[in-house]
N, C-alpha and C positions, 0 to 999 in steps of 0.2 A: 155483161160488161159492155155498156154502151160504146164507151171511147175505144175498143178493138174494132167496132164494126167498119167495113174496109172502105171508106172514106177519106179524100186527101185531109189532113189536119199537120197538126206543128210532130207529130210522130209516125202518122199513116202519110209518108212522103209518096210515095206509089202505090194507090191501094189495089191497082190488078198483079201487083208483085205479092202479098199478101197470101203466106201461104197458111189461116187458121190458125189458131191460138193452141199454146203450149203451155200446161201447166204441169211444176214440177212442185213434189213435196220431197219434204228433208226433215230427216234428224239431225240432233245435236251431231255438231263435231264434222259432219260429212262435208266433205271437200272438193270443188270441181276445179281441177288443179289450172293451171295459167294457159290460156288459149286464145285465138280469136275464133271471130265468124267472117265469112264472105258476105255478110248480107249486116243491114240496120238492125238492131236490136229493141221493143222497149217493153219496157220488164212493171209489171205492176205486184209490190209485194200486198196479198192479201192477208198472212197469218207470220206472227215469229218475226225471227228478225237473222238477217242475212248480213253478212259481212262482203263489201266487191272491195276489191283493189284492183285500178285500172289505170293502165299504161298506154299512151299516146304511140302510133307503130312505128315512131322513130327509135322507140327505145327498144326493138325487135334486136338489134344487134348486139348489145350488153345482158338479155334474156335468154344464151343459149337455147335458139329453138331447134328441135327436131327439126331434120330437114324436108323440103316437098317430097311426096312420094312417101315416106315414113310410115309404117301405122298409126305411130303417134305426130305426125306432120301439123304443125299449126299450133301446138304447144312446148310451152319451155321446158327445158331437161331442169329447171331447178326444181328443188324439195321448194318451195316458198315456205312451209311450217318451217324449217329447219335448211336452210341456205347451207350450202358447201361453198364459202368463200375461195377455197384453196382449190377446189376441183372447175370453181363456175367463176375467175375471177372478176368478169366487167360488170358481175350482177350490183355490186357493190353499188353501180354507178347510175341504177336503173332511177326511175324519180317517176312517184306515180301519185296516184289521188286515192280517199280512203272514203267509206260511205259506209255506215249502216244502214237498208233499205230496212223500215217498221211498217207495221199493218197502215195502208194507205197512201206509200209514199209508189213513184212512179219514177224510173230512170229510164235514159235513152243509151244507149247504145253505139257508139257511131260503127260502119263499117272497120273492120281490122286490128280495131280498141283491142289492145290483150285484158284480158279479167279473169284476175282470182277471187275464186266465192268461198267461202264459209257461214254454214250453219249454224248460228248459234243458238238456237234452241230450235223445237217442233217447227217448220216454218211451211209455209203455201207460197206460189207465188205464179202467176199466168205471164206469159211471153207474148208477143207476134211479131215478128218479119216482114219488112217493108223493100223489100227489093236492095240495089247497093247503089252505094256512091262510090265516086271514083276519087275521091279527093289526098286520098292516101297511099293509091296506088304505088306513087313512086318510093314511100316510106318503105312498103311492104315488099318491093319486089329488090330491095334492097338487101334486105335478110334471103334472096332466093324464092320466093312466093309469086 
C-alpha cells in the first residue's frame, strides 16, 4: 500500500507521527460502537463494505459520553443501533454525516471526529495514524476531554 508509506501527502500530514498500518477485518453486523481518537485517522477500505456515521466534536455534548478517566472514556453511553431517547435525551439533537466506505474508497479522519462503524457484510479494511491536530481542541475539552 504505497500511499501509507510515511511521507508528508494530503493524509500523511506528519509522517514521523506515523505509527504503522492497522488492519482490521469484520463480519457482518459487528459494531465499533461511537468514539473518537486523539490522533488523524485515514482508513483505506480494501474488502466488503463498512457503514461510519461521523460527528463533528461539537456534537460531543448532545452524544452522552463516558466521562475522561472512564474505561469506556472517549465513547458515547448511547445504543446508536437502538437509541434510548428517554434515557439519552440531547441525542436527538446530534447531526452527523453518513458513508458507506466500498472496496477502494479512502476516508480521512480528522482528529476527535466521533465515528460509528458497521459491518455490513465480510469487510477488510487498513488504517494509519498521522500524529494530531489541535483544531478541535476546544470542541473537545468541552465535553471534559
Amino acid at each position: 500500500l504505497n500511499y501509507f508509506k510515511p511521507k508528508k501527502s494530503l493524509f500523511i500530514v506528519e509522517p514521523r507521527e506515523q505509527k504503522g498500518i492497522h488492519c482490521r477485518f469484520g463480519m457482518k453486523n459487528i459494531i465499533a460502537e461511537a468514539h473518537f481518537d486523539g490522533s488523524r485517522n485515514f482508513v483505506s477500505q480494501l474488502g466488503g463494505l463498512r457503514r461510519w456515521i461521523m460527528t463533528h466534536p461539537n456534537q460531543c455534548s448532545s452524544m452522552h459520553m463516558f466521562p475522561r478517566g472512564h474505561p469506556s472514556g472517549r465513547h458515547s453511553r448511547v445504543d446508536w443501533s437502538k437509541p434510548n431517547i428517554t434515557s439519552f435525551p440531547n441525542f436527538k439533537y446530534v447531526i452527523g454525516n453518513e458513508v458507506i466506505l466500498q472496496p477502494g474508497d479512502v476516508l480521512y479522519v480528522p482528529t476527535y471526529w466521533i465515528h460509528y462503524i458497521v459491518s455490513l457484510d465480510v469487510n477488510f479494511q487498513c488504517s494509519t495514524r498521522s500524529g494530531s491536530s489541535h483544531g478541535y481542541d476546544k470542541d473537545i475539552r468541552h465535553c471534559g476531554f
